[in-house]
Phi, psi and omega in degrees: 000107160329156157292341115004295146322266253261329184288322182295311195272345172314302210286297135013273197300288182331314184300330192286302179300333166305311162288002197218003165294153188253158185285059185220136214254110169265166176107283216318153188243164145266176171271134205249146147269016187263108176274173179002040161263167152237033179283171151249148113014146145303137186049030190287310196253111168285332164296019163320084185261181175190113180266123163239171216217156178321329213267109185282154181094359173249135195242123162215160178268171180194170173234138188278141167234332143288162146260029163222032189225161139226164203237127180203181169307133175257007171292346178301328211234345209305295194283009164286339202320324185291348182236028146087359185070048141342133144085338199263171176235167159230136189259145192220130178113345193286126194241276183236115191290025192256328184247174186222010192267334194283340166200153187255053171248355195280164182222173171236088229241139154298169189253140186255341211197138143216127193253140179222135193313130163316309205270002184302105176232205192308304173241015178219144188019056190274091162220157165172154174248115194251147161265139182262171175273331157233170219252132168326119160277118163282169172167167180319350193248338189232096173191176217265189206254163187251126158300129189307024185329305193291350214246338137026345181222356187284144215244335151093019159322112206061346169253174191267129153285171195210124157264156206229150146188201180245358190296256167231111168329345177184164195310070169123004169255215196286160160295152138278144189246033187217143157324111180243178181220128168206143201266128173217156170269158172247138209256201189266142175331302218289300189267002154289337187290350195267348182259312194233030159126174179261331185290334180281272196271114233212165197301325172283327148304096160296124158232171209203140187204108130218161205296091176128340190236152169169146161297156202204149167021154181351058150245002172338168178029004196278183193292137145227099150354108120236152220260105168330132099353313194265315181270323181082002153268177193275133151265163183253122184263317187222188183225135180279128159247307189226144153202194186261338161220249138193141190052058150270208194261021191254097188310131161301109171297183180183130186282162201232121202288327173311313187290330188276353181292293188332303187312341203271282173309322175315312158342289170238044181315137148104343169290145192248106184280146171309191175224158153256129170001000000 
């Protein structure tokens, strides 16, 4: 693709996202009382999702980007593809899936749809999308990630992102069974390439790095966070795909949502996005 090309589909995706904002707002956060914790607030991130599947013990995060869509992994989904994704939901509104007393918003929606990247193998381009079968009630507790329309050349190199999930605390161990949060930098292609390659960590890749920190086991398809400068909302920079284990000395993969914009519109034609402030 010419740089032409490539200027031409920039101006295109924006035009597109412009025309079709709706009068609502994305991104927003709550207010948390959790110093230096990684527990979240109940409902602190309202774009949140969560898939879950017949098979127990298995998890994936997801992000609301529509009020009929959410954005996940497509290693979440792949091998269901053969029983049509039978049994699995996606769920909203979720703080700790063990009680149903702690905020009354969470839901459980069925699957109407899932696009899974055409070009998708293990590590390259682990993206997807479901469509739900009935469409998200918002409100201050459930609503959607502001997507990078704005942000489309920016390289987030050294700066902080914040990944969300359910996963397992610590390598082959228990879930968590409350939302967590943990803040990582994201570091340069050139040193992601020294743990997996030039073929991995390839121009489509976010990769996330701190000593100690990391997204882990079903925590697959869930957000990695960056917080506007200018606006102060949230945007979604990646989708958590991979590491090598968690929080070693191997930088965390993501697929990097900026690359992923056409598929994401292709995706969800007809769909209306919120704006940011």
């Amino acid at each position: 693709m010419n740089c032409g090309k490539i200027i031409l589909l920039f101006i295109t995706i924006i035009g597109v996202a412009k025309s079709r904002e709706e009068n609502c707002k994305c991104g927003w956060d709550n207010p948390s009382r959790i110093v230096n914790g990684v527990e979240t607030e109940i409902n602190e991130f309202p774009m949140v999702a969560r898939l879950i599947y017949p098979s127990p013990g298995m998890y994936c995060g997801g992000t609301i980007i529509t009020p009929q869509h959410i954005v996940t992994a497509a290693h979440c989904l792949q091998k269901y593809k053969r029983t049509n994704y039978t049994g699995i939901h996606v769920v909203v509104g979720e703080h700790d899936y063990t009680t149903d007393t702690e905020t009354n918003v969470t839901k459980r929606y069925t699957i109407a749809e899932v696009t899974i990247h055409p070009n998708y193998n293990s590590h390259n381009n682990d993206i997807a999308i479901v469509k739900t079968n009935e469409r998200f009630e918002y409100s201050m507790k459930v609503g959607p990630v502001c997507l990078p329309f704005n942000y489309m050349t920016r390289n987030l190199t050294n700066e902080t992102v914040t990944a969300l999930g359910w996963g397992k605390l610590r390598y082959n161990g228990q879930n968590s069974k409350v939302l967590r949060k943990v803040d990582l930098h994201v570091i340069t292609r050139e040193q992601c390439e020294t743990h997996y390659g030039a073929a991995i960590a390839n121009a489509n890749l976010l990769c996330t790095f701190d000593v100690g920190r990391d997204a882990c086991q079903n925590d697959s398809g869930g957000p990695i966070l960056w917080r506007s400068p200018t606006t102060d909302n949230l945007i979604l920079v990646g989708v958590v795909n991979f590491g090598r284990t968690c929080a070693d000395d191997a930088p965390g993969g993501n697929a990097r949502v900026t690359s992923f914009m056409e598929f994401i519109h292709n995706a969800t034609i007809g769909e209306t996005y919120c704006k940011a402030d």
